[in-house]
VODOZA-55060 format. One line per field, with one value per residue (C-alpha): x, y, z; residue number from 1; residue in one letter. Coordinates in Angstrom, 2 decimals, padded with zeros to 5 digits. Layout:
residues N
x X,...
y Y,...
z Z,...
num NUM,...
residu A,...
END
This chain:
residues 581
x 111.35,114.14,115.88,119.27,122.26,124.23,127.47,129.81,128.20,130.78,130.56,129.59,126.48,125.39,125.41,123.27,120.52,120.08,119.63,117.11,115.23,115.04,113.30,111.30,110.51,108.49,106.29,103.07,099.17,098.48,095.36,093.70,093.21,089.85,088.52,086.00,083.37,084.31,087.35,087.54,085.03,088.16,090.28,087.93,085.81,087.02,084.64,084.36,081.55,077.88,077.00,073.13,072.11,068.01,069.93,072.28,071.34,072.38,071.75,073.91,076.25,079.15,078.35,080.56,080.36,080.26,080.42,077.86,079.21,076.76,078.10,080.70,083.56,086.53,085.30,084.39,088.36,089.63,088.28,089.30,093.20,092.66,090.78,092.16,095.26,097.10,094.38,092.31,093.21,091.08,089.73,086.90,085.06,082.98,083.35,081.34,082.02,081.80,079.76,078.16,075.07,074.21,075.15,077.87,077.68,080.51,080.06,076.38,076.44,075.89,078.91,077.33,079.31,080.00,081.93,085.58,086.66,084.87,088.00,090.15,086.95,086.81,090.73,090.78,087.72,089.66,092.87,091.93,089.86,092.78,095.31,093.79,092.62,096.24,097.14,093.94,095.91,097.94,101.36,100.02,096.67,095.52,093.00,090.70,088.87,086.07,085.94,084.65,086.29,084.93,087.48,089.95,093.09,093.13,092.64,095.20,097.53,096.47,097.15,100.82,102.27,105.04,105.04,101.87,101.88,099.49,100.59,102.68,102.96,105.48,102.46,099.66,098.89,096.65,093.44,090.79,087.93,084.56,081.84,078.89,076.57,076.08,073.91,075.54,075.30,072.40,073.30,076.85,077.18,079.57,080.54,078.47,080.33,079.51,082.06,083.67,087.59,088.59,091.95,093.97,096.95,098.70,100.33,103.55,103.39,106.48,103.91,100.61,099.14,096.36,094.52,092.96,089.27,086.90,086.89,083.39,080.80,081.99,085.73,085.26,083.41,086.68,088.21,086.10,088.13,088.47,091.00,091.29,093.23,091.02,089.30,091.54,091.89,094.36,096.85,099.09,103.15,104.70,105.33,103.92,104.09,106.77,109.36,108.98,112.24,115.41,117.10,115.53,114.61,117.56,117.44,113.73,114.47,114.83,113.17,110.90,110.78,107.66,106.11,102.12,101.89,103.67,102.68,106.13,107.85,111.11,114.01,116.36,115.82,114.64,113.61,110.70,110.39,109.37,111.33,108.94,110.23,108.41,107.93,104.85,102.87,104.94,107.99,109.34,111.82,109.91,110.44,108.55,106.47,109.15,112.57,113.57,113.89,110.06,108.99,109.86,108.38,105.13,105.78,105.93,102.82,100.85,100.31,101.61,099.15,100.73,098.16,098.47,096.67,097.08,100.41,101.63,101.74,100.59,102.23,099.69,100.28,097.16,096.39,094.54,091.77,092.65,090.54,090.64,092.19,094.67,092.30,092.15,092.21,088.95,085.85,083.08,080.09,076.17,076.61,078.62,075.40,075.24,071.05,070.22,072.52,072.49,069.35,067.10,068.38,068.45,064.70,063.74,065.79,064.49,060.91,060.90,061.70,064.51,065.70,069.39,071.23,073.76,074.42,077.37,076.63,076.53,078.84,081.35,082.04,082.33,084.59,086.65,087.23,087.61,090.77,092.52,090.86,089.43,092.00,091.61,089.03,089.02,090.09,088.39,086.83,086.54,084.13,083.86,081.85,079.40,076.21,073.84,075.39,076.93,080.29,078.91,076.56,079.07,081.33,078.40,078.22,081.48,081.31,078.37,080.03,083.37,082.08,084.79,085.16,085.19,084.09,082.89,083.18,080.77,080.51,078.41,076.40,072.99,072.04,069.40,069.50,069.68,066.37,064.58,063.21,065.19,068.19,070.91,072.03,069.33,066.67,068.82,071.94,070.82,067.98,069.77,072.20,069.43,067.55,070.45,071.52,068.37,066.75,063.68,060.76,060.65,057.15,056.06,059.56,061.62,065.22,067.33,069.76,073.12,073.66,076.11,075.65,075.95,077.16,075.65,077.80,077.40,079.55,079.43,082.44,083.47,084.79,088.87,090.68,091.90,091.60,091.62,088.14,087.97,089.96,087.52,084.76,086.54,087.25,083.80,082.70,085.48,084.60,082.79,085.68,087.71,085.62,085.88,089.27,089.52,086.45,084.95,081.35,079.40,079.09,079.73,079.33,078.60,079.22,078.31,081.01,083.25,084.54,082.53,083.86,083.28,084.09,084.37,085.13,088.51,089.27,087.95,088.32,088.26,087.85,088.23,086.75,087.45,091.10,089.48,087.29,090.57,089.82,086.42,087.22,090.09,087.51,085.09,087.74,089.13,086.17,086.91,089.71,089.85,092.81,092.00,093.09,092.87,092.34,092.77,091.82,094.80,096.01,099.00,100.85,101.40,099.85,100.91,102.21,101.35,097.90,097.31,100.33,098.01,095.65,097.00,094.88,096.22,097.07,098.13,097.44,096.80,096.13,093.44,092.64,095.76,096.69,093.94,094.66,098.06,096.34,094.13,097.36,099.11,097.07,095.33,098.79,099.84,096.73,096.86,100.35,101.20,101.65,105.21,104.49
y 143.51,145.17,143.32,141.44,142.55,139.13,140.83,140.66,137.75,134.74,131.45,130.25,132.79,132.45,128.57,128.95,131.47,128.92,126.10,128.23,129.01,125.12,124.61,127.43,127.35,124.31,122.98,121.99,122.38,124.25,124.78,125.49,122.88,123.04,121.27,118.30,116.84,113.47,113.35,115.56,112.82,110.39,112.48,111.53,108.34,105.07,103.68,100.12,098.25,096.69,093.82,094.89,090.88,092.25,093.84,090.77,088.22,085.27,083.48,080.64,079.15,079.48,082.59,085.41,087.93,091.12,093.80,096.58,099.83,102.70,105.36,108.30,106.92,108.61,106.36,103.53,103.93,103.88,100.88,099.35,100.54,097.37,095.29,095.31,097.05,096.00,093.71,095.82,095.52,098.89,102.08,103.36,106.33,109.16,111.74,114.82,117.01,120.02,121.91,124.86,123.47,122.07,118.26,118.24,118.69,119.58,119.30,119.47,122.35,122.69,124.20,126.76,128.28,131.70,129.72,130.97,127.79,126.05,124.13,123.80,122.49,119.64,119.23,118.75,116.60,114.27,114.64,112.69,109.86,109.13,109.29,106.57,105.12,104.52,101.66,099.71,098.56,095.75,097.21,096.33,097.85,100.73,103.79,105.36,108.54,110.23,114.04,116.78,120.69,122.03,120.26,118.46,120.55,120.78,117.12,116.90,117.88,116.71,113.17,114.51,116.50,114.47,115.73,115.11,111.07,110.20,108.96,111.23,112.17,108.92,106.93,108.10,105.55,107.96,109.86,108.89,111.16,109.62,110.80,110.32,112.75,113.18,116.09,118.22,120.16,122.61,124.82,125.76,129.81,128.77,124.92,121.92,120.33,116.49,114.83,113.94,112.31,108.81,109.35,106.06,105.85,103.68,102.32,101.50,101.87,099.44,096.38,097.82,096.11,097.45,094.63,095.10,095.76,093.47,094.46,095.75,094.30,097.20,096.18,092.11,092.66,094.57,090.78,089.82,087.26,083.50,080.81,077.38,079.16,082.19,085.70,088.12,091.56,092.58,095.05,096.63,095.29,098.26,100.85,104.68,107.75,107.87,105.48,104.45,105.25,103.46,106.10,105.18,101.79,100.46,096.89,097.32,098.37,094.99,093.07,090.21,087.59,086.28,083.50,083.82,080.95,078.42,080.95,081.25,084.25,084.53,087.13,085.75,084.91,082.19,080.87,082.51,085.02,088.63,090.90,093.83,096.59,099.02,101.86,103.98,105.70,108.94,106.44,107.46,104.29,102.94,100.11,096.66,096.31,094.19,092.54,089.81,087.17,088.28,088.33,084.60,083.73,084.99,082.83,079.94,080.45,081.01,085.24,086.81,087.48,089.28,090.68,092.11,095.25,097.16,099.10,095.94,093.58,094.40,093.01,092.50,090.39,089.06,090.84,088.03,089.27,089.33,089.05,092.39,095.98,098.20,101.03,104.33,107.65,108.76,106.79,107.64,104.80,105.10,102.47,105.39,107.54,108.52,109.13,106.16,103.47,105.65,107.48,105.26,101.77,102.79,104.10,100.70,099.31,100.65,101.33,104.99,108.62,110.20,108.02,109.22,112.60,111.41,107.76,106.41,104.48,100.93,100.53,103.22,101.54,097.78,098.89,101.06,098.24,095.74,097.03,096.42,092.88,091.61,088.25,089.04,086.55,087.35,090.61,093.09,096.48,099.07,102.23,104.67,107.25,104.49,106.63,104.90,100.75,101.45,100.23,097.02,096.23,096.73,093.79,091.48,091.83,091.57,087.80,087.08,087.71,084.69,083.25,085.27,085.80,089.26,090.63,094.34,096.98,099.83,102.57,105.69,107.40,107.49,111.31,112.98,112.78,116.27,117.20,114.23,112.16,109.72,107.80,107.41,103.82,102.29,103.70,103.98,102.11,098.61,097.99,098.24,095.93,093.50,093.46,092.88,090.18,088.67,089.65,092.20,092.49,095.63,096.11,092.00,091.00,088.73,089.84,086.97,087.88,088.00,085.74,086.58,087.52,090.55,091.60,094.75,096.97,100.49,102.43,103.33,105.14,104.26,106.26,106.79,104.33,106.17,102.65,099.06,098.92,100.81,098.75,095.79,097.62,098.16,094.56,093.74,095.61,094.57,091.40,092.36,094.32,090.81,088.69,091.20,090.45,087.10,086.82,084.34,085.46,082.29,081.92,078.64,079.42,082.61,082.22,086.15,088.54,085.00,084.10,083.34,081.31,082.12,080.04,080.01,077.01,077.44,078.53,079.52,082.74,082.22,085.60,085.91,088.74,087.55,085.37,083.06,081.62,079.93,076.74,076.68,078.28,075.67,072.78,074.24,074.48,071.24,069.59,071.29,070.69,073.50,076.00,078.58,082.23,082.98,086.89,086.94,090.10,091.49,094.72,095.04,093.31,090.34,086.81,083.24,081.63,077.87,078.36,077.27,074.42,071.96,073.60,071.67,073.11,076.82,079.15,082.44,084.48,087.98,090.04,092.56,095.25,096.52,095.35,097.45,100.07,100.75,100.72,103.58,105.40,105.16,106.98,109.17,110.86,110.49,113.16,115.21,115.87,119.27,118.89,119.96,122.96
z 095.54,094.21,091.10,091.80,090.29,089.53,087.99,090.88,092.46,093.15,091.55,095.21,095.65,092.28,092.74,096.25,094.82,091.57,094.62,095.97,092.93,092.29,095.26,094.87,091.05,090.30,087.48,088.52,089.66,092.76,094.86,097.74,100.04,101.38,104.44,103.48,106.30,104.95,105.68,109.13,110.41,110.33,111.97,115.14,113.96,111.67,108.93,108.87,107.54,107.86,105.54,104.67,104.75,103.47,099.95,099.21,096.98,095.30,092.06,092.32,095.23,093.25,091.44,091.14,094.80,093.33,095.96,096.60,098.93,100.06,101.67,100.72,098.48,100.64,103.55,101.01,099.72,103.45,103.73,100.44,101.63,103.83,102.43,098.43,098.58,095.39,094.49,091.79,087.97,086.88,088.13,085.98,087.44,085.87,088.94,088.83,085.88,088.48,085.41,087.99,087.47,090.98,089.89,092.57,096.33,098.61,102.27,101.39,099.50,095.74,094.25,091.89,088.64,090.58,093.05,093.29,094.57,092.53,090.57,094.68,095.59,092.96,093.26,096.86,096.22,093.40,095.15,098.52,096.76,093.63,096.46,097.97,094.68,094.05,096.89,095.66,092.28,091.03,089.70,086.28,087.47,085.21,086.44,083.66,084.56,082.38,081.94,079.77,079.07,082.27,084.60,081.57,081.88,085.59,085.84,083.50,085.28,088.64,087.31,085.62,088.21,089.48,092.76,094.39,094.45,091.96,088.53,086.80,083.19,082.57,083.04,081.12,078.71,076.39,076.21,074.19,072.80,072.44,070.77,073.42,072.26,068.36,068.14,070.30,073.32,072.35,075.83,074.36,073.09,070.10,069.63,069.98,072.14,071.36,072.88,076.28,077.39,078.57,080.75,081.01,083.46,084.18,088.00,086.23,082.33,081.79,083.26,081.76,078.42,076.43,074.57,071.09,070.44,068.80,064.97,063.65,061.27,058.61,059.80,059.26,055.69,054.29,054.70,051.75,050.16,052.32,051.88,053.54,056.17,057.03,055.50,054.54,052.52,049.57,050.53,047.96,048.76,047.41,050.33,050.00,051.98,054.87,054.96,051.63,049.66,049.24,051.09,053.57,053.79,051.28,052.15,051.59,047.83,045.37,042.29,042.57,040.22,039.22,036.23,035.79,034.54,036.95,039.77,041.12,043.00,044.20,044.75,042.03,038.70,037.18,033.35,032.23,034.73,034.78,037.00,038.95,041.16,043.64,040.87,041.78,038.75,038.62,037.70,041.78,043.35,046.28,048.33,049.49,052.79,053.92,052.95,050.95,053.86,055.26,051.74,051.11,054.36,053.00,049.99,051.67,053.74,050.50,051.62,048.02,045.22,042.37,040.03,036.21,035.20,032.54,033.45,034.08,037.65,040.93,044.27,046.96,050.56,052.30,054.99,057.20,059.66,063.33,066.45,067.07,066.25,068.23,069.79,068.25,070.32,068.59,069.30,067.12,066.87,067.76,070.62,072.51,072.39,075.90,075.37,073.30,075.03,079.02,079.61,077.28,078.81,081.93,081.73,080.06,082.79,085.84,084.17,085.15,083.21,083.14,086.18,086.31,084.75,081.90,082.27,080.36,077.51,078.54,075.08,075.85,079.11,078.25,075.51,077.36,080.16,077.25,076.14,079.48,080.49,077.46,078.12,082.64,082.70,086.79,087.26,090.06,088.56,091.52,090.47,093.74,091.83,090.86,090.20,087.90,087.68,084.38,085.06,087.25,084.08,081.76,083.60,083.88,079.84,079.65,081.27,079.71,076.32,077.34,080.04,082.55,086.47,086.53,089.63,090.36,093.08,092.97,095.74,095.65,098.35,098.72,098.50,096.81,092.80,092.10,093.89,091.87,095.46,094.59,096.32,094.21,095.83,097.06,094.04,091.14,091.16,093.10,091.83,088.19,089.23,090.87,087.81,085.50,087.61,087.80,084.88,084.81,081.62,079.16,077.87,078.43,077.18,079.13,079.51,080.47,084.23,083.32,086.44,089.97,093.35,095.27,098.70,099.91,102.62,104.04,105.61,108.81,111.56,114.74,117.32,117.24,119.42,122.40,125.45,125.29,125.26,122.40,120.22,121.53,120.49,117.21,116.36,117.34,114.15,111.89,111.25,107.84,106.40,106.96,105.54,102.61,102.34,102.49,100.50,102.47,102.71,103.69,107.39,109.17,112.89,114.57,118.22,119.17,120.82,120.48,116.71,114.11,111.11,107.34,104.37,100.44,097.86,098.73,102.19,105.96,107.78,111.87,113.69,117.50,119.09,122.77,123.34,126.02,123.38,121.36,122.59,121.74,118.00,117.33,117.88,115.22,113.00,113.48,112.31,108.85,105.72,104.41,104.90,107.23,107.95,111.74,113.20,116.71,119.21,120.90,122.43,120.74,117.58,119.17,119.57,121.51,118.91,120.97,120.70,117.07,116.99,116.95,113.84,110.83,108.51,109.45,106.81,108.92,112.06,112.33,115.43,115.37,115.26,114.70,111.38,110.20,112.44,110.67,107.71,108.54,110.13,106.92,104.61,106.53,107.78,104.12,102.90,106.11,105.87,103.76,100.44,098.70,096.48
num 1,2,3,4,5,6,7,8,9,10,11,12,13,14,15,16,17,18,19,20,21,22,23,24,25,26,27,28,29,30,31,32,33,34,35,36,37,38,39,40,41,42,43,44,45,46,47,48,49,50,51,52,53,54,55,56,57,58,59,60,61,62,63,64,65,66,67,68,69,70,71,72,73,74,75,76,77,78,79,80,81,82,83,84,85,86,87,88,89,90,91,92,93,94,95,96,97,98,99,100,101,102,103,104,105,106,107,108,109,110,111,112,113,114,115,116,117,118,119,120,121,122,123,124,125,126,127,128,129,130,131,132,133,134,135,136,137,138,139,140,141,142,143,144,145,146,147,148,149,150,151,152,153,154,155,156,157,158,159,160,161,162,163,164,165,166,167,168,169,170,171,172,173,174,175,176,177,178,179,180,181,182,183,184,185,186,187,188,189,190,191,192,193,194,195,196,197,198,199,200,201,202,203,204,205,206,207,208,209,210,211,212,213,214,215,216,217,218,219,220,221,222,223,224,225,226,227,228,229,230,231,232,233,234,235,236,237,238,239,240,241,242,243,244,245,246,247,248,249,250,251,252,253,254,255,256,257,258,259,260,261,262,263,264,265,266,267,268,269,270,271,272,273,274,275,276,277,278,279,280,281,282,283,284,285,286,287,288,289,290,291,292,293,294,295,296,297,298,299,300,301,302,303,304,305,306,307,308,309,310,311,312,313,314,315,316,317,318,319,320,321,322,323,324,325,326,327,328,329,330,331,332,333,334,335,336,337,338,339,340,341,342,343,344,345,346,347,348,349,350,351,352,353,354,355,356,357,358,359,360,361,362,363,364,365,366,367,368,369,370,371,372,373,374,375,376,377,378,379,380,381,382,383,384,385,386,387,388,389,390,391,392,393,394,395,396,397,398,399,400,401,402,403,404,405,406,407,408,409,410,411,412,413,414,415,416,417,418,419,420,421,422,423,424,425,426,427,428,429,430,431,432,433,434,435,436,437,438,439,440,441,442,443,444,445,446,447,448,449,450,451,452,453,454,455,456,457,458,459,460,461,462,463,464,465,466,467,468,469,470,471,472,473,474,475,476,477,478,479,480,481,482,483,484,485,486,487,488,489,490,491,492,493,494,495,496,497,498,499,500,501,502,503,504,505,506,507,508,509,510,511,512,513,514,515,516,517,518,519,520,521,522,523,524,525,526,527,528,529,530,531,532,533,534,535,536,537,538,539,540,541,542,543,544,545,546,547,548,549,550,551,552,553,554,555,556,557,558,559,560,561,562,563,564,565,566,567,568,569,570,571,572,573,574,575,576,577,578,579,580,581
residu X,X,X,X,X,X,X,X,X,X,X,X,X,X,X,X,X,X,X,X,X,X,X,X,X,X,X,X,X,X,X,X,X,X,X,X,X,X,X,X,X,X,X,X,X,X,X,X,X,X,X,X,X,X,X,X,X,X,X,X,X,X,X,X,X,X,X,X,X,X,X,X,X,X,X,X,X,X,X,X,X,X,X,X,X,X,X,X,X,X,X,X,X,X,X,X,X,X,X,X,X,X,X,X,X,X,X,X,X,X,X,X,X,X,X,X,X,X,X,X,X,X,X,X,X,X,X,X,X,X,X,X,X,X,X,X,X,X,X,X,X,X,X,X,X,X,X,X,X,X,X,X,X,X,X,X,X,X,X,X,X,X,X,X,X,X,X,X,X,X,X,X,X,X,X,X,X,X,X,X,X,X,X,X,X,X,X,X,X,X,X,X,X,X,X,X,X,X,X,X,X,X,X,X,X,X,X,X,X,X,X,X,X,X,X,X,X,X,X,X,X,X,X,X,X,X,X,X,X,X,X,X,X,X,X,X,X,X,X,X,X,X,X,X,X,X,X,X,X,X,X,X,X,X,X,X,X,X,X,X,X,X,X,X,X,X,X,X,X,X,X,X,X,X,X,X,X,X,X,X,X,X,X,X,X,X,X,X,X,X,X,X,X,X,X,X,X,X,X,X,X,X,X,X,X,X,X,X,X,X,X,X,X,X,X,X,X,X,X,X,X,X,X,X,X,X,X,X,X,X,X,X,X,X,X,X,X,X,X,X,X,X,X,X,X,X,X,X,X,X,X,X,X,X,X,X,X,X,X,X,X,X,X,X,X,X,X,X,X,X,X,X,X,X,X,X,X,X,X,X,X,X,X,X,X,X,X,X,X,X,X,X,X,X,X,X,X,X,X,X,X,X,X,X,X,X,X,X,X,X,X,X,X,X,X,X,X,X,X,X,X,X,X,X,X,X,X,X,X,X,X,X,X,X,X,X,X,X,X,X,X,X,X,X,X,X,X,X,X,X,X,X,X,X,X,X,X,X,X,X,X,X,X,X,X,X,X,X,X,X,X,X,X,X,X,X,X,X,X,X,X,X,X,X,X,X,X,X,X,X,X,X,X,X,X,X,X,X,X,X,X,X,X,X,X,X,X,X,X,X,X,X,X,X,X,X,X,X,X,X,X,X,X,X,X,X,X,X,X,X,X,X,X,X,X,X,X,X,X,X,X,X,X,X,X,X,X,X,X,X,X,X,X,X,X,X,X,X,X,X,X,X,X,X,X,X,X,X,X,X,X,X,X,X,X,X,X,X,X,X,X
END
């Protein structure tokens, strides 16, 4: 293309070609689309859901209902876009690390390190699934996503391009490194490499709130001196480093009065007192940790020790331990040993060798969920690249530890594991979960369940909806995703290819598959108090209104199937549609 002379150009042209390099000139992270069985399948077929009644179990009517999903997490997230949109508080997933070395399948095919589309692959892969990932959180919902070097900087900027729909560099919250394997990757040429990332973004950064960690044992024995209000530590008054001149911090700059003997301090003078100012050892002007008003607050709360040394006296304010610590961007600590808290518990766990590849640590995760709803006593944890239970385990602990209401959502298929013979869902990651729920023995020793229930689904598709009869067929198998919603997972009455009714502590949910059977439902409901939420089959939006006048206990009606219909319209033409590059 020939270069552009721009000398003679008008102020008018010149104005239209820099329009047209704006649209054409754009920062950000393009790729190849490419085509994924998953999804094509619901271009033609809808996934809804199958409650697996054998696989669900209960230890306690009014335990928590965790939820259990087997089957591929793009048609696990479709149906999550009805069920919880805007109802999740975190996102944790650990998706494949798309390493080349056959760990990751797409469209059934390993995708091997000589792959040339090996990183459009894995975007058009993460793309789909965080896109719908997105609808499933509160607005103060946050999304954390583990990663190592292979895929970090093209994640990175998956999750900060500001086109695409996704999060955007406004919102990520930080990215924390954490030491998960101390000795080092013994397969790397040059570095170790010893250490993987923690990605936290969040929905809408101005609501998000990151909570402080617990301290450590070495962090609570630095507060080694007590007083009849609590432990604290000595920390020196006078200011040092940045900040810490009376240029700069001139109101911060002043003399303290002090007696020894009577024990008093105060910013005037006073018979018998000394006067000390923020002089460091080389004789430099500093200034106090904070100003005079501040400083005779701490006074009067007893928080000023002033010491005498041999130079003379020393200003310290007690620094009085907290519950926890604001949390650092490097996370170093044994407990985040991927082998000695992942492969080895699981092993112990699920009494087998080398059961999974790489498990989180149990530690890494708890903590890393901690921070976000360490006081969200009954927030909803969604993982859709589940894998090995760490993420469910880690929010039973989590509850076990204050007694919360946390409840979990794990989905991952039920493939192969990597050539092993064993399923990944129904071998590896459910029978963890059972046996942490219910508790399981480790060489004779009793390990105590951490307690909960859990609802087991699979996913399963459904021809599109092309005649009546199809969207009757539909709602016949829908009645599981609404229940999921409503979280009403007891059954009351199941009058087949009728309504059925479902119930939790608080509230009913009626369904009615076929409209001449309202009279019938509303006299089973009748005999019940508890506020109800009614779906009712029909062809289009609409319902008769008169029908349920005379249920007093009625919450709501809904006609089906085609509030979940729209659902499914939404999104899906939202990730078929060509994206803006």
């Amino acid at each position: 293309m020939p270069k552009k002379d721009f000398q003679n150009w008008s102020k008018e042209k010149l104005l239209h070609e820099y329009r047209e390099l704006l649209k054409r000139k754009k920062f950000g992270i393009v790729w190849e689309d490419k085509i994924e069985e998953v999804a094509e399948q619901c271009k033609i077929s809808l996934p809804v859901l199958k409650d697996e009644k054998t696989k669900s179990f209960s230890t306690g009517k009014n335990g928590i209902n965790h939820i259990f999903i087997e089957g591929d997490n793009y048609h696990a997230l479709s149906v999550l876009n009805y069920t919880h949109k805007k109802k999740v508080d975190v996102i944790f997933i650990d998706p494949p690390y798309n390493t080349g070395n056959r760990s990751w399948r797409y469209n059934n095919d390993y995708v091997e390190k000589e792959d040339h589309f090996r990183h459009s692959k894995w975007l058009s892969f993460m793309y789909k699934r965080l896109k719908l990932a997105k609808n499933l959180l509160k607005d103060d919902g946050v999304l954390i996503v583990t990663i190592d070097d292979y895929e970090l900087f093209t994640l990175g900027m998956l999750l900060d391009d500001p086109k695409i729909g996704l999060f955007g560099e406004q919102n990520r919250i930080g990215i924390v490194c954490v030491e998960s394997n101390p000795r080092g990757r013994t397969s790397n040429t040059f570095f170790a490499t010893s250490h993987e990332y923690y990605f936290y973004y969040a929905k809408n950064i101005v609501k998000a709130k990151i909570e402080n960690l617990p301290l450590t044992l070495e962090q609570k024995l630095a507060f080694k001196f007590e007083d009849e209000i609590s432990s604290y530590r000595l920390l020196p008054f006078r200011r040092s480093g940045g900040l810490s001149t009376p240029e700069e911090r001139p109101n911060s700059h002043y003399p303290i009065f002090y007696n020894e003997k009577m024990g008093k301090i105060d910013i005037e003078p006073f018979k018998n007192s000394i006067k000390i100012l923020p002089i460091d050892s080389s004789g430099r002007k500093r200034v106090w940790r904070q100003t005079r008003p501040s400083l005779m607050e701490a006074v009067g709360r007893g928080d000023m020790v002033i010491k005498k040394n041999g130079k003379g006296y020393v200003v310290y304010m007690k620094d009085r331990i907290k519950e926890g610590r604001k949390a650092k961007t490097i996370w170093v600590n044994p407990k985040y040993d991927a082998s000695s808290h992942g492969t080895v518990l699981l092993d112990k766990i699920l009494d087998r060798r080398k059961a999974f590849d790489y498990p989180k640590s149990l530690y890494a995760v708890l903590d890393a969920l901690s921070v976000l709803v360490a006081n969200k006593k009954e927030a909803i944890i969604l993982d859709f690249f589940a894998g090995s239970g760490t993420t469910g385990h880690a929010v039973l602990e989590l509850n076990k530890r204050d007694g919360g209401q946390r409840q979990f959502i794990l989905c991952t298929d039920n493939q192969d594991n990597n050539g092993s013979g064993t399923k990944i869902a129904e071998d590896i990651c459910y029978p963890r979960i059972k046996k942490v729920i219910e508790g399981y023995s480790v060489n004779g020793k009793k390990i105590v369940g951490l307690g909960g229930n859990l609802r087991y689904y699979s996913t399963k598709l459904i021809g599109n909806i092309k005649t009546d009869n199809d969207k009757r067929v539909f709602t016949s198998r829908c009645g599981e995703m609404l229940c999921l919603a409503e979280a009403t997972f007891d059954e009351v009455i199941n009058k087949k290819g009728l309504f059925a009714i479902y119930e939790n502590q608080k509230q009913m949910t009626g369904i009615i598959f076929d409209e001449d059977a309202i009279s019938d439902f509303k006299k089973e409901a009748k005999k019940h108090k508890k506020p109800i939420v009614v779906y009712v089959f029909s062809y289009d939006h609409s319902y008769n209104e008169e029908d349920f006048e005379d249920l007093d206990n009625l919450k709501v009606v809904k006609p089906i199937p085609e509030v979940i219909l729209n659902v499914y319209r939404k999104i899906y033409k939202e990730l078929y549609k060509p994206r803006n590059l």
